[in-house]
N, C-alpha and C positions, 0 to 999 in steps of 0.2 A: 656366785651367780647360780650353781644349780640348783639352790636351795629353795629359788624361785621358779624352776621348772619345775611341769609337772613330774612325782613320782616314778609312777611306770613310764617317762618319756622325758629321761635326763641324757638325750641326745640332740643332737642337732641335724637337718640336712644341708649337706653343703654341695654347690656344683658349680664349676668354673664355665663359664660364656662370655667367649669372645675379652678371653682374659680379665675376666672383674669377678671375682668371688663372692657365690649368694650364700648368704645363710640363714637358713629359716627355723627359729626357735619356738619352741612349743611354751606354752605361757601355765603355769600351775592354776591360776585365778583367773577366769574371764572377766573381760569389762575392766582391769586393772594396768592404767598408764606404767608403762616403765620408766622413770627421769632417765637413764642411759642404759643400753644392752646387755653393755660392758662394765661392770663395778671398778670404778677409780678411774674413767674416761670420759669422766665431763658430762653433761648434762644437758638435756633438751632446751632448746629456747621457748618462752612461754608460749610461741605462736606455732610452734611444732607441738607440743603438748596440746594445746586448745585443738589443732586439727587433728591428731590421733582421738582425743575423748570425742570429738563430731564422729567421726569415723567408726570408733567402736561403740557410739548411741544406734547408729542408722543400722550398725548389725544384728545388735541386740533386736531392734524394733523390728528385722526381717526376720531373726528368729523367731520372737516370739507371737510373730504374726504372719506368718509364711505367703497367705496367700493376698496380700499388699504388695505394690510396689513402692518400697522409699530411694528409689535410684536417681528422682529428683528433688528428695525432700532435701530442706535445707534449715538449720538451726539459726536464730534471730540473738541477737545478746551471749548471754555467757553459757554455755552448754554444760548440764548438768553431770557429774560423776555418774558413769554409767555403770558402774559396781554397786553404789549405794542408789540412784534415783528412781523413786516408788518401789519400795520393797530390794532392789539391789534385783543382781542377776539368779534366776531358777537354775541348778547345774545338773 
């Protein structure tokens, strides 16, 4: 698994609330679906997958158009790889 985080940020932050443990992992590659967090713990359902690539298109598109709002845009059909679609992600 760390080999997929980034580099300088093979940590995690973790903080307990109201006893449920958060962890929030830092991703090496933007715009890149993970199938599971956790290497050898199962894997995403296809409809989990489809809403994280929606999710990390609408981010991409606010990055790299800052001053849009996409907070009610919404994808039609199959939603494109947001790592590779139209030139892939600028880092």
């Amino acid at each position: 698994m760390s080999e997929k985080l980034a580099p300088d940020k093979r940590h995690c932050f973790m903080h307990n609330e109201d006893d449920v443990m958060h962890i929030t992992l830092q991703k090496r590659e933007k715009g890149q679906t993970w199938p599971s967090p956790i290497d050898g713990q199962g894997e995403l359902d296809s409809l989990s997958v489809d809403h994280e690539q929606r999710r990390l298109m609408l981010q991409r598109f606010q990055e790299e158009h800052p001053g849009f709002d996409f907070s009610q845009a919404e994808f039609t059909g199959i939603c494109p790889d947001p790592k590779t679609f139209m030139g892939g992600i600028k880092h």
